[in-house]
C-alpha positions in Angstrom: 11.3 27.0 -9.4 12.5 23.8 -7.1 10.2 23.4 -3.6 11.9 21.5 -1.2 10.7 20.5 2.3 12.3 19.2 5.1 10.9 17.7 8.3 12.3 16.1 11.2 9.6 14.2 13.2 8.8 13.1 16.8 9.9 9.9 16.8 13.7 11.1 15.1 12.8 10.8 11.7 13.8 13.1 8.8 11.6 13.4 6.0 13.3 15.0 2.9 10.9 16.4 -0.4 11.5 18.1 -4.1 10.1 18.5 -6.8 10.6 16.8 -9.9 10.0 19.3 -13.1 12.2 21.1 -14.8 12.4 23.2 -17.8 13.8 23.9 -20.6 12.9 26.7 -23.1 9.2 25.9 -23.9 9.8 22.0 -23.1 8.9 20.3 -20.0 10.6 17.4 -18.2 10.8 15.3 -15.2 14.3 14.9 -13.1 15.6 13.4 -10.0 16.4 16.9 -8.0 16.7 15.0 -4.4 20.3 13.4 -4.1 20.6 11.3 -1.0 24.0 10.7 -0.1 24.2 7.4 2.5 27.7 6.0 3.4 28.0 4.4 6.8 26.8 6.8 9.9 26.4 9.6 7.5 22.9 10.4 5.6 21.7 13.7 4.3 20.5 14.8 1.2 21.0 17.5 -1.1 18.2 19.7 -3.3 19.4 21.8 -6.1 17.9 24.0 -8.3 19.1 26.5 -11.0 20.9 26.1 -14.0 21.6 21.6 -14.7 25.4 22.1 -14.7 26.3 23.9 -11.9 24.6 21.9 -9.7 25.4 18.6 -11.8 29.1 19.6 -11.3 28.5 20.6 -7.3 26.8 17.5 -5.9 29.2 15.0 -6.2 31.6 17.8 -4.2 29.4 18.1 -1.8 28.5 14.6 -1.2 33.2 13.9 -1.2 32.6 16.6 1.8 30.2 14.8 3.4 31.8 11.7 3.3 35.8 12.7 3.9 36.7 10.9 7.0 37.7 13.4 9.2 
């Protein structure tokens, strides 16, 4: 299970959380489940959780969304 929080405080500020554990069969590990994407004027992040590659494969489509010049 991924927990992810997201807050936006008074001042304008964003605060993005995730959890880092992940698991496989019986074995336990630590990843990077948070994936800022930062390019200019645009920042956001992206949480996944699930299966590794689906989301592996997704978040570098999401983040060529983010950043298309429109």
């Amino acid at each position: 299970m991924t927990i992810a929080a997201g807050f936006v405080c008074n001042d304008g500020g964003i605060v993005l959380a995730a959890d880092t554990k992940e698991t496989y069969a019986d074995d336990h590990t630590y990843v990077r489940k948070l994936e800022i994407v930062k390019e200019g004027d645009c920042v956001g992040g992206i949480v996944g959780s699930g299966e590794a590659y689906p989301i592996d494969y997704i978040v570098p489509q999401i983040k060529r969304v983010m950043l298309k010049p429109w």
